[in-house]
N, C-alpha and C positions, 0 to 999 in steps of 0.2 A: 541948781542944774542937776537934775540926772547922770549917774554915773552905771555903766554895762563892762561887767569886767567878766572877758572872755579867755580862755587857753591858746587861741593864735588871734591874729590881726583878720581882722574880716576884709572884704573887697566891698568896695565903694557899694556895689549894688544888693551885697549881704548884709551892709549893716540897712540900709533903708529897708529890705524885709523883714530886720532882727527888729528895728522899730516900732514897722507897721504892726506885728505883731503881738508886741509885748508894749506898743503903749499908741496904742492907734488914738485915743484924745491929744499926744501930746504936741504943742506947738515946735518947740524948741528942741536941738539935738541935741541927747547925749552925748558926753563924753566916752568916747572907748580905751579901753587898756586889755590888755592881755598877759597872760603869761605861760612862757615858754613849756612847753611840754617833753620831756624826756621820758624811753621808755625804761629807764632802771626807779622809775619814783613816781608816786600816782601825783598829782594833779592834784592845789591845793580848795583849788573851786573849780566849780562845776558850773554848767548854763544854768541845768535843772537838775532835779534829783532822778527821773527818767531817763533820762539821754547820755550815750557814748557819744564821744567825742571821735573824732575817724581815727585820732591812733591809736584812740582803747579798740575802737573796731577790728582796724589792720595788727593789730598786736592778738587778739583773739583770736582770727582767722588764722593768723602763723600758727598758735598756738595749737589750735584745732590741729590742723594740716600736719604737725611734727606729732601728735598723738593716731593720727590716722596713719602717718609711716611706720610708729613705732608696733603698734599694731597690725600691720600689714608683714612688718619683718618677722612679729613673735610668730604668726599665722602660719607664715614661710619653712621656719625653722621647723614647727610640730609636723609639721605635715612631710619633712623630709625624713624621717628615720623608717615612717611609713613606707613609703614609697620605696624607698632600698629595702625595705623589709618584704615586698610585693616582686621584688625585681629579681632576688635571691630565691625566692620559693618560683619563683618561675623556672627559672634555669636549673635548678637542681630537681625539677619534674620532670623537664626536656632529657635531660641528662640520662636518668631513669628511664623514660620512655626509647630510648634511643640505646640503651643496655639490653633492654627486654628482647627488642625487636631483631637488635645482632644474635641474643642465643636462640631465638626462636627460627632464626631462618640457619643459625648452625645445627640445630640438630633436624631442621626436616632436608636437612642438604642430604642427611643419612639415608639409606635405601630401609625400606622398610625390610626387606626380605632379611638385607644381615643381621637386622636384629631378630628376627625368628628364628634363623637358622642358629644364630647362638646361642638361645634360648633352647632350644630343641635338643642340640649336642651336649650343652650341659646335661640336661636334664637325661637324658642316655647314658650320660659318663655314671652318671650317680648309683643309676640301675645296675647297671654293669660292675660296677668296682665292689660296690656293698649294699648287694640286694635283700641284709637282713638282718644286721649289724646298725642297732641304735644310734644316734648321736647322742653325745656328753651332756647336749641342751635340755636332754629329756628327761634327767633324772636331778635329784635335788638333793645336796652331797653336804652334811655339814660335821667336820672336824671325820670322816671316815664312815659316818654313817648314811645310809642312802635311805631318806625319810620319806622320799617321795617322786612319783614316774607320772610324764607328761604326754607320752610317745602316741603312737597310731597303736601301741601292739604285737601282732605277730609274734616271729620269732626275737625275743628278747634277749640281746648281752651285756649283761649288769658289767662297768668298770672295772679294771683292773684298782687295786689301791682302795678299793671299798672294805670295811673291815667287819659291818656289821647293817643286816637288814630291817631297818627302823621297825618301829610296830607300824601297822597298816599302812606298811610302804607302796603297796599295790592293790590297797584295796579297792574291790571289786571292780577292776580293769579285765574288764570281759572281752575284749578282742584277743588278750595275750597265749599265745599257743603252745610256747616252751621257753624255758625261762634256761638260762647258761651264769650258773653262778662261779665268780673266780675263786682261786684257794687262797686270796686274802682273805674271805669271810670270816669269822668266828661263830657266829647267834646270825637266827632268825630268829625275829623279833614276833609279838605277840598278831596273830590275823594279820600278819607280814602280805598273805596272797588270798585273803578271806574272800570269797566270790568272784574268783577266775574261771569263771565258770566254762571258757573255751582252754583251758589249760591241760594237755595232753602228757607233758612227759616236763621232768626237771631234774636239772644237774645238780646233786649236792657235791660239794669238793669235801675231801679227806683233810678238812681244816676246821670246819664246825662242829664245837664243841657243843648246843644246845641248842633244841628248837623249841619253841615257846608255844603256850595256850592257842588252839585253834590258828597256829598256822597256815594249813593248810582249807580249813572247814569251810565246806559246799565249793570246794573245787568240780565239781559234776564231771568233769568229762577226763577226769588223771582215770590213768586206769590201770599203771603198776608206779613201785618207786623203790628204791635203794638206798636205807641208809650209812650213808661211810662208815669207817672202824673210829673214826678221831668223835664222833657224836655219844656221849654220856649219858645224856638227861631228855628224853621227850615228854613236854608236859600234858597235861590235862587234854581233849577235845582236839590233839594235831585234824585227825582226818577225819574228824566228826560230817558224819553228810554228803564222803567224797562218793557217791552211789554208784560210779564206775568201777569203783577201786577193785580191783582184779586178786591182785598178789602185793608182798610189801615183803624186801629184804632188812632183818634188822640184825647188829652185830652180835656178839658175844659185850662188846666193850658195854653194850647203854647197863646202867644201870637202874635206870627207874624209867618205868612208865606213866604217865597221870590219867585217874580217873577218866572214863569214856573219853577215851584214845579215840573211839574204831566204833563212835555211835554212830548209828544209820549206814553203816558201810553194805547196803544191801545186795551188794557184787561179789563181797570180800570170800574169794577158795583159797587161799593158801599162804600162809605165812612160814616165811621161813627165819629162823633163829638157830644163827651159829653156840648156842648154849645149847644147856642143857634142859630137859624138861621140870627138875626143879627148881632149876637156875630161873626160868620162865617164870613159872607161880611167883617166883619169890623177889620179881623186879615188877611184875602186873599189878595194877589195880582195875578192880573191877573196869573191864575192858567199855563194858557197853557194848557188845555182841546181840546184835540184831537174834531175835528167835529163830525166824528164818537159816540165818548163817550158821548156827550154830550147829544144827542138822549135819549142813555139806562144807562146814571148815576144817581145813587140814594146816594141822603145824606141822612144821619140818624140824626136828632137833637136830642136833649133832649126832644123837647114838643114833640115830632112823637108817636105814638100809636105801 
């Protein structure tokens, strides 16, 4: 006799298909036996080597089913830090938009006129108080020396506390019309005002002890000047080119002149010099006296009448 050993007990009309099946010649019936299926242990036979048995089926399907939640949670969790991340950049744009919009409607609450009108009155006040007098912003000061001018011009008043006027502290600053030097000065420095070429008139103070090479050179439009009693030394080329130069007072004190002082001075009548006429010669070097000038120049000594 035929023996069919299955994992559960089949029903009456299961085992006559498990028959028909699997042994459709046979007259006589099989014995059935089965054994019990638990899901912590596989099954020690099988029907066939093909086929689940329904609680390997239903054990699958669970199984599937807890990997589809656990995956559905991991999914969950990624997607939330997102989303908070989405939700904050929202609100802190709202937030913003909603700042802009408060100061935009505070300041057109303002009339426009008062803010003209303030604008206006300043700008009057400034006129008015100091119509010629630099700002501090415009000059360029370092440890006492004033190396450099940024202004409009005009009439210029160097700082107080300035000690000494850099070399081409003012070069060719041609709007400037008259320069107000303080008696901190010591030196001007080398083409200090080289091409001022709108430069009328300038203050030296009775504190400067030396003016330097071309100083003054192609100042065009100076047309007299006075040097204090405290000045020593004028170098080489001071007023070389100044072709306005009129008159020029110098002291008793300078002692030396430098070579072409007074080149191209083709204006220059009259010099006056608190010395003496050998005193003169003897602190000159060859001046650079235009041929022209030379004609209609008059020195002034001290003994002259």
């Amino acid at each position: 006799m035929k023996k069919i050993k299955l994992l559960y007990e089949p029903k009456l009309s299961e085992q006559k298909a498990i028959i028909q099946g699997l042994f459709p010649d046979e007259k006589t019936t099989p014995d059935f036996t089965y054994t019990a299926y638990h899901y912590d242990s596989k099954p020690k036979e099988t029907l066939t080597e093909n086929n689940f048995t329904r609680e390997q089926e239903q054990s699958q399907l669970r199984q599937n089913d807890d990997e589809e939640e656990n995956l559905e949670d991991l999914r969950s969790q990624g997607k939330s830090p997102y989303i908070f991340g989405i939700i904050l950049f929202v609100l802190i744009v709202g937030l913003l938009l909603i700042l802009l919009m408060v100061n935009i409607n505070s300041d057109s609450s303002k009339p426009f006129s008062d803010n003209l009108t303030t604008t206006t009155t300043t700008t009057a006040a400034t006129t008015i108080i100091n119509p010629t007098k630099e700002s501090s912003s415009d000059f360029t000061i370092d440890s006492g020396v004033l190396t450099g001018y940024t202004g409009s011009g005009g009439d210029v008043v160097i700082p107080d506390g300035v000690t000494s006027i850099g070399d081409y502290a003012f070069y060719c600053c041609s709007d400037i019309k008259s320069i107000n030097i303080p008696n901190s000065v010591t030196s001007i420095g080398m083409c200090a005002f080289c091409n001022c070429l709108s430069l009328k008139s300038i203050n030296i103070p009775n504190s400067v002890t030396i003016i330097k090479y071309h100083a003054f050179r192609s100042c065009s439009s100076l047309e007299s000047i006075t040097i204090p009693d405290s000045v020593t030394i004028i170098e080489g080329g001071v007023f070389g080119s100044c072709s306005s130069l009129e008159s020029i007072t110098i002291p008793k004190s300078v002692k030396s002149i430098g070579i072409n002082a007074f080149l191209d001075t083709t204006s220059l009548k009259d010099i006056y010099y608190a010395g003496t006429e050998e005193e003169w010669h003897s602190i000159i070097q060859n001046p650079g006296f235009p041929l022209s000038v030379i004609l209609d120049l008059t020195i002034h000594y001290e003994s002259a009448s």
